[in-house]
Structure formats: C-alpha cells, structure tokens
C-alpha atoms as one frame of an Amber mdcrd trajectory, in Angstrom:
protein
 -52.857 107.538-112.646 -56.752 107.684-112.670 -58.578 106.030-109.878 -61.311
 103.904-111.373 -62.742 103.062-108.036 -62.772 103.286-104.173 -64.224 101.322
-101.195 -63.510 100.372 -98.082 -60.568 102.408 -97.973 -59.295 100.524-100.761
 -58.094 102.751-103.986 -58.208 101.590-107.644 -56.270 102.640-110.058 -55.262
 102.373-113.661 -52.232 103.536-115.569 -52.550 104.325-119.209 -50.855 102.229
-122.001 -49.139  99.730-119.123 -48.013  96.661-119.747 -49.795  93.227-119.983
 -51.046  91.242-118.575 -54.334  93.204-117.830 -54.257  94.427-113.948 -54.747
  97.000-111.692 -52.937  98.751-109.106 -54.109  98.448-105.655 -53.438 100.548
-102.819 -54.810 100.207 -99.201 -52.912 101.290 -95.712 -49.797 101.855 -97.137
 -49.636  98.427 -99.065 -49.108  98.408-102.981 -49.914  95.624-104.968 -50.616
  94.764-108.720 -53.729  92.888-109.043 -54.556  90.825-112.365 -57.938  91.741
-114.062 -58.806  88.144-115.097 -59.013  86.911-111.990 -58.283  89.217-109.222
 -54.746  87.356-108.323 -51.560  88.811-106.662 -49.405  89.661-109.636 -46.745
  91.946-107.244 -46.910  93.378-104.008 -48.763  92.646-101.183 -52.380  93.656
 -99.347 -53.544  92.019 -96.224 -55.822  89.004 -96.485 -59.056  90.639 -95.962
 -58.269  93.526 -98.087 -56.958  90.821-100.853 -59.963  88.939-100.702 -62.303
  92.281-101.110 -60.175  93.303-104.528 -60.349  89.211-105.724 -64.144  89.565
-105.410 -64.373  92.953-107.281 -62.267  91.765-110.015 -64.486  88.811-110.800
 -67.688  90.968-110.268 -66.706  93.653-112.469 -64.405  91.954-114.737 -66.422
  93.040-117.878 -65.786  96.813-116.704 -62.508  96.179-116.036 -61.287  94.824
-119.403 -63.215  97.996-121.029 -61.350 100.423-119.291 -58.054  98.354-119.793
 -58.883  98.685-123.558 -59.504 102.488-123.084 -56.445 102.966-121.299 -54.496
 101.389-124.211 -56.047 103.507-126.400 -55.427 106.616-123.987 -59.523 107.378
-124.156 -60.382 108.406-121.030 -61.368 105.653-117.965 -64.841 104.873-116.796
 -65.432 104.780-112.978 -66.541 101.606-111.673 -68.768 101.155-108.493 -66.963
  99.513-105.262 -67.515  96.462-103.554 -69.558  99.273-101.004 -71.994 100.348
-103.791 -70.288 104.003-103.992
C-alpha cells in the first residue's frame, strides 16, 4: 500500500482497486483509521482529535489530488504523491 503523503508524523496511504466510497487510510501513533476523501470524515477507526482535525483539513485542501489518485488506483496506474499539511 503506497503512501501518497506524510506530515506531522501522520502517514497516507492508498490501496489499489479498494472499495468505495473514496478514502484513505490513515495511520498516526499506532492509531488506524479510514478517512473519506470527500470530506475528510471518520469512516472507521480512530485518530486523536488533533491528528483528526490535521487529516479533515488535508482532505478538503487537496481533495482534487485525492480523487485523481483514487481514479489511478482503480485503474492500478501508479499514485501521485501529494504534499502534507507541512509543505514536504
């Protein structure tokens, strides 16, 4: 499973040809959590509050880039890296 992005100690990543709805998978400290695309809310799982409220904010900033790679993935084309809510 690709990671797509990285900040904060907070790891992106995206599974090819998963299921829908659009999301992500979210790990940070030991937490897992499934985070939808469309508007960075807690599909499964669980991330602390601040850490939450970080990936919510990325989602909606980079939502565009987001739904591209989701497309890619389904297609099995290979993922773009996205910038982190640090500017990596």
């Amino acid at each position: 499973m690709p990671v797509i992005s990285t900040f904060f100690g907070i790891y992106v990543r995206r599974y090819f040809a998963n299921h829908s709805p659009p999301h992500i998978h979210v790990e940070y400290q030991g937490h897992e959590a499934l985070v939808a695309i469309a508007d960075g809310a807690l599909m499964d799982g669980e991330l602390p509050r601040r850490a939450l409220a970080l990936v919510r904010q990325w989602c909606l900033d980079h939502r565009q880039s987001l739904e591209q790679n989701w497309t890619k993935a389904q297609a099995l084309q290979p993922l773009s890296r996205i910038p982190g809510a640090d500017h990596d």
